[in-house]
ZAMARGU-4260 file (C-alpha; in steps of 0.2 Angstrom, whole numbers, plus 5000, padded with zeros to 4 digits):
<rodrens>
0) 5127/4901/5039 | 5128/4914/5024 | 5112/4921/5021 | 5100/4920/5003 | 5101/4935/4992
5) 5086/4943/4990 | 5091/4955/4975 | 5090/4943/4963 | 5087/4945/4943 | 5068/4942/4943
10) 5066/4952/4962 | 5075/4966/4953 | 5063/4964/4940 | 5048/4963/4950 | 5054/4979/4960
15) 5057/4991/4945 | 5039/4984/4936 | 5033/4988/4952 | 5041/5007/4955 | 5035/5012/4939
20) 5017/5007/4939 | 5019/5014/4957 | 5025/5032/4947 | 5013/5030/4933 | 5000/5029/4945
25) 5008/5045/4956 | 5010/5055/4941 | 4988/5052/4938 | 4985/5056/4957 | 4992/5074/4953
30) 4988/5077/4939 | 4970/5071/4938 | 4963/5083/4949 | 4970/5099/4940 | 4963/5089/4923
35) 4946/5087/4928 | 4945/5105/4936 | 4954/5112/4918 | 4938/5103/4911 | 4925/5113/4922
40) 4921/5098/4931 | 4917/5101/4949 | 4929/5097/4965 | 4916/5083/4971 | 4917/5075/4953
45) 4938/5072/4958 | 4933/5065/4974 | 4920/5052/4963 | 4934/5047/4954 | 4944/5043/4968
50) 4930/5032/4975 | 4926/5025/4959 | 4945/5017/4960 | 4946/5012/4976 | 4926/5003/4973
55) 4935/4993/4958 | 4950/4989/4966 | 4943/4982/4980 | 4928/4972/4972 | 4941/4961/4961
60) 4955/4961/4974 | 4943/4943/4983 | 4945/4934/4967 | 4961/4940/4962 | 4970/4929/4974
65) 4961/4913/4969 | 4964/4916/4951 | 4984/4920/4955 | 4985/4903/4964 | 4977/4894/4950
70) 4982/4902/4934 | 5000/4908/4939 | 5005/4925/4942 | 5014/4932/4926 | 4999/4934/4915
75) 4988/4940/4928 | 5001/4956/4931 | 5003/4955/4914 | 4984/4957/4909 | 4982/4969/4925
80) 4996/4981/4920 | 4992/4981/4902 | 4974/4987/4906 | 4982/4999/4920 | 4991/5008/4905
85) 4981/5007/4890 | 4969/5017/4902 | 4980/5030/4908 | 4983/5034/4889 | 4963/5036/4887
90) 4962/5047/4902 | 4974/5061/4896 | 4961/5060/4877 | 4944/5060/4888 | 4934/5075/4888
95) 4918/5069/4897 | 4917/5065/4916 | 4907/5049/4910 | 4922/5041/4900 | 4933/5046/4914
100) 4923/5037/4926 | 4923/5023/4915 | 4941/5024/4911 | 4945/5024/4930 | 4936/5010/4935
105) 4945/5001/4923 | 4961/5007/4931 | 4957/5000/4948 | 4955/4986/4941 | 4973/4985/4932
110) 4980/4993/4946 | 4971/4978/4959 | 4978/4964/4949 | 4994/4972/4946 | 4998/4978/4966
115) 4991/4957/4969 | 5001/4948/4958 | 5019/4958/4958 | 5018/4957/4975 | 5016/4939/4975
120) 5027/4938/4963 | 5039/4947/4975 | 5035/4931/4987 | 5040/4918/4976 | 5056/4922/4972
125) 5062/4931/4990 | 5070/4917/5004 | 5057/4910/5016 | 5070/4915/5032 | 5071/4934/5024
130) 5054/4938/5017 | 5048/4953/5028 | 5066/4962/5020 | 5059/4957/5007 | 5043/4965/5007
135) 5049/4979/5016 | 5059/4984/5000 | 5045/4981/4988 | 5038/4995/5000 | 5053/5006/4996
140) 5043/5008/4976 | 5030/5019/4984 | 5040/5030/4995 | 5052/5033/4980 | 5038/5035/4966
145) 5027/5048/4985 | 5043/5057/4982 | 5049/5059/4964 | 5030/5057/4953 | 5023/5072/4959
150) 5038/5083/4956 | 5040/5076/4936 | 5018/5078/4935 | 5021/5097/4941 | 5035/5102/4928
155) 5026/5095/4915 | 5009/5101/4917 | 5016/5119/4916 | 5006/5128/4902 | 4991/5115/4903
160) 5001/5105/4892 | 4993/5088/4901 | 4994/5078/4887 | 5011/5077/4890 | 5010/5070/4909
165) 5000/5056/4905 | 5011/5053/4891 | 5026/5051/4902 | 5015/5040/4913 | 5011/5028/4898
170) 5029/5026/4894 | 5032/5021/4913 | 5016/5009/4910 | 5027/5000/4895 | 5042/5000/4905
175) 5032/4990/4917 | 5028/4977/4907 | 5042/4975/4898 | 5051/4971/4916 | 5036/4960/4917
180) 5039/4950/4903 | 5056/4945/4906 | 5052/4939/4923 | 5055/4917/4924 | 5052/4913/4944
185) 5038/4903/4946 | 5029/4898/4962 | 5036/4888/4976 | 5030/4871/4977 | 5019/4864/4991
190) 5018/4850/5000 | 5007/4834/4989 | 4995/4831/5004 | 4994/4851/5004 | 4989/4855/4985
195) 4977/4841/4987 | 4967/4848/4998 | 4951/4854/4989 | 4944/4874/4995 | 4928/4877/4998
200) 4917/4889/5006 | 4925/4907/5010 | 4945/4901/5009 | 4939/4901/4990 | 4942/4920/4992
205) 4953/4922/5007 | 4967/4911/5017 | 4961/4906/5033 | 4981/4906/5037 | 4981/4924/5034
210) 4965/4929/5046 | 4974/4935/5060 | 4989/4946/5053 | 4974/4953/5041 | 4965/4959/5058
215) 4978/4971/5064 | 4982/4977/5047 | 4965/4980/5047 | 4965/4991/5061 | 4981/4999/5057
220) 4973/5003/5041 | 4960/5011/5051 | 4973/5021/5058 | 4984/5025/5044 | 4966/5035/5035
225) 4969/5048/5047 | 4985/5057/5043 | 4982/5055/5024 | 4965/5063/5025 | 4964/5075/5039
230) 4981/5081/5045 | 4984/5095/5032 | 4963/5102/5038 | 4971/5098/5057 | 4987/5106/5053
235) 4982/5122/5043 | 4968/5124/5056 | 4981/5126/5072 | 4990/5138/5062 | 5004/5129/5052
240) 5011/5134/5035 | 5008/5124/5019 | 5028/5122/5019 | 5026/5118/5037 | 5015/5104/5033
245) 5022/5096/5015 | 5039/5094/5024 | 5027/5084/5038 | 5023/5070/5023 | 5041/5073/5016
250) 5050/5069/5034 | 5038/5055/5036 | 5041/5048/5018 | 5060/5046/5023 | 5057/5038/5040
255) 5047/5027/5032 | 5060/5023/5019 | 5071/5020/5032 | 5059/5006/5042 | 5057/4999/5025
260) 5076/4996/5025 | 5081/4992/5041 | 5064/4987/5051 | 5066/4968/5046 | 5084/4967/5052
265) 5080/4974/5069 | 5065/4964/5070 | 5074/4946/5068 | 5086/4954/5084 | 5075/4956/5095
270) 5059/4946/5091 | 5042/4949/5081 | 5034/4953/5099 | 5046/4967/5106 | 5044/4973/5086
275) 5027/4975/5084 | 5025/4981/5101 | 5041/4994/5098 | 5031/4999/5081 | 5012/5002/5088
280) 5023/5011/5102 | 5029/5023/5090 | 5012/5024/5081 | 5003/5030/5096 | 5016/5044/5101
285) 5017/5050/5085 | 4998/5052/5085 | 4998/5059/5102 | 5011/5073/5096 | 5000/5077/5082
290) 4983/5079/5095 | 4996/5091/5105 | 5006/5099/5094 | 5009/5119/5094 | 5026/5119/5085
295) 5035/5112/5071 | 5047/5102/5085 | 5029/5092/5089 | 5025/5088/5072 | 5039/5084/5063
300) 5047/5072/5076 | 5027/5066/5075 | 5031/5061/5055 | 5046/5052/5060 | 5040/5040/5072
305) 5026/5038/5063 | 5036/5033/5045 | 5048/5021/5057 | 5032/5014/5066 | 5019/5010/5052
310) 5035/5005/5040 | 5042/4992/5051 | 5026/4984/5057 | 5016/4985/5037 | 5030/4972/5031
315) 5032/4960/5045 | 5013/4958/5046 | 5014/4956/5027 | 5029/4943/5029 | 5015/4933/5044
320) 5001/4933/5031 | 5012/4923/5018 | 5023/4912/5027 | 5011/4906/5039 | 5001/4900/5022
325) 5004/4885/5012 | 5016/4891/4995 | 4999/4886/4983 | 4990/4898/4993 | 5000/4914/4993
330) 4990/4924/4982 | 4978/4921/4990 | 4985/4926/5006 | 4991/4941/4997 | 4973/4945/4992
335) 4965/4944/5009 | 4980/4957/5017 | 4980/4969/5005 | 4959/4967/5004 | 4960/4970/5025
340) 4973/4983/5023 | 4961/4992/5008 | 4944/4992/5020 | 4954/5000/5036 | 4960/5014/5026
345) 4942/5015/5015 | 4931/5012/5031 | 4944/5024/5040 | 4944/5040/5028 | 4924/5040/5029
350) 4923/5033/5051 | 4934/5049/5056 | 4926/5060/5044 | 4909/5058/5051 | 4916/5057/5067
355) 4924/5074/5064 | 4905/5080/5058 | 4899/5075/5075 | 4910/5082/5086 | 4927/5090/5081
360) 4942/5085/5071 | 4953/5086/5089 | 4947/5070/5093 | 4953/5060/5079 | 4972/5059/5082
365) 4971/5053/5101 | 4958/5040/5095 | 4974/5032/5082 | 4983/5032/5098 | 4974/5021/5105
370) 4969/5008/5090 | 4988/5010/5089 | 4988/5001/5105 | 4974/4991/5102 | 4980/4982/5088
375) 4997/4976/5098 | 4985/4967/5111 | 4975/4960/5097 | 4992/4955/5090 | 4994/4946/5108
380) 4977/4941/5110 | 4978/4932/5093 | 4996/4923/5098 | 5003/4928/5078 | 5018/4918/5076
385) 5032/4917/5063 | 5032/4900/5058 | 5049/4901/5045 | 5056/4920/5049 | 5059/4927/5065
390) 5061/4921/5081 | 5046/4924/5094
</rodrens>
């Protein structure tokens, strides 16, 4: 039986809107920081900012899915994107660490409804029986913008010419929307005894359906805080270069590239188990390497597992969350994954840096290892099935 395309017009669509929010919102994360400090503002007002993001993403991201299944999706990432961009335009004008606070709450809040919406978006016009490939190569958007953004934010920020960045990142904003625009899938239908069935209580906010595949993304999340925030202290600390230690994040960007391409593939070969279990595998070694490592031939084969582990399993457990939910429930389902994957890393960054306060920063890598494990036997213990995809 041939299989369903996935790169249709509107997933094209969809995937190129999505890269380039993805690299206008790259371009901000480098540049940003050297703003504020170009201001005279003070290293912890950057970190505020930061927070200020992740709070307003994560406040709207409950209701977001609700809204997505009763309004439709299009205008919600029209609306979402539109106020992504507009702010990235004020940011490069502001002057004041007020506004800018202001201007980046508003951008969490674009950027939540965007990241929602184009992702369900992505959902409703991928094949039910390929939708974890799918997903996966949504996934690609943010390695490719990791590995390009921060290079074009650098050339143009040469001179203090920043105006010029967040320019660039506007235009990329407009290019978004214009992909956006043009996009006609609409959402796959559900069953008549299924959209009748009226929601009340917390699945107003979150699909039940979606629970369990939520749980160990939350865990994984948990995990995944680690090497984002503490492995360049952990590295540099041990006596590693800074070229040692970008080429870490570069190495793992690929390998993770690589999962997103093929991790689905491999996945439908040999079941969603011996996957998930073949991933968290991969998870823990890379973090056990890290814990140990002395020389570069420790750490870099550490990125690589780590990019093929946490790149194969983020998308099947993406894939679990929306086909095990009915199609008028999907953003919604969307909503409670990407809300469990956003408190792991949130709870994470501050849990192992508190941690690391109490008793030292060596402890934090074999602890992933084991959640790493963990979050297989919760996987088990949970009984997550594929009910359309793989075969268990």
């Amino acid at each position: 039986m041939k299989q369903q395309r996935i790169f249709t017009r509107d997933f094209i669509l969809v995937f190129i809107a999505a890269g380039l929010i993805r690299i206008c919102y790259q371009i901000q994360n480098t540049v940003t920081p050297l703003y504020v400090q170009n201001l005279g503002f003070s290293t912890s007002s950057i970190g505020l900012l930061v927070t200020v993001v992740t709070i307003a993403s994560l406040a709207l991201r409950p209701f977001l899915g609700g809204w997505l299944d009763r309004y439709g999706r299009k205008g919600i990432a029209l609306v979402g994107t539109a106020i992504f961009t507009v702010a990235t335009l004020w940011n490069g004008l502001a002057a004041s660490i007020v506004v800018l606070i202001v201007i980046k709450a508003l951008q969490g809040v674009g950027f939540s409804a965007h990241t929602t919406s184009i992702n369900t978006m992505a959902t409703d016009v991928l094949p039910e029986e390929r939708m974890s490939e799918g997903i996966g190569y949504m996934g690609l958007t943010g390695s490719v913008s990791l590995a390009v953004a921060p290079a074009i934010a650098l050339s143009l920020v040469g001179g203090g010419q920043f105006g010029t960045a967040y320019n660039v990142a506007f235009a990329a904003g407009i290019l978004s929307l214009l992909c956006i625009g043009m996009y006609k899938g609409k959402p796959k239908a559900a069953a008549a005894n299924v959209s009748q069935v009226k929601v009340q209580g917390i699945a107003r906010f979150f699909e039940p359906a979606a629970f369990k595949p939520s749980a160990v993304m939350l865990l994984l999340g948990l995990c995944a805080a680690a090497p984002v925030t503490f492995l360049s202290i952990f590295t540099l600390g041990r006596g590693f270069t800074t070229d040692q230690v970008s080429l870490y994040f570069t190495i793992n960007a690929v390998a993770l590239a690589v999962a997103r391409l093929f991790g689905a593939r491999v996945a439908r070969k040999i079941s969603v188990n011996r996957a998930v279990l073949l991933a968290t595998v991969c998870n823990a070694a890379a973090f056990i390497l890290i814990a140990i490592s002395q020389t570069i031939w420790m750490l870099w084969p550490a990125a690589a597992l780590y990019g093929l582990g946490y790149g194969t399993i983020y998308p099947m457990l993406n894939g679990l969350a929306i086909t095990n939910s009915p199609p008028n429930r999907r953003g919604t389902a969307m909503a409670t994954f990407l809300t469990a994957m956003d408190i792991g890393i949130g709870l994470g960054a501050s849990f192992w840096g508190v941690l690391a306060d109490l008793t030292s920063i060596n402890i934090i890598f074999p602890l992933c290892a084991g959640l790493s494990l963990l979050a297989y036997v919760l996987f088990r213990i949970l009984n997550i099935k594929m009910k359309k995809e793989l075969p268990s």
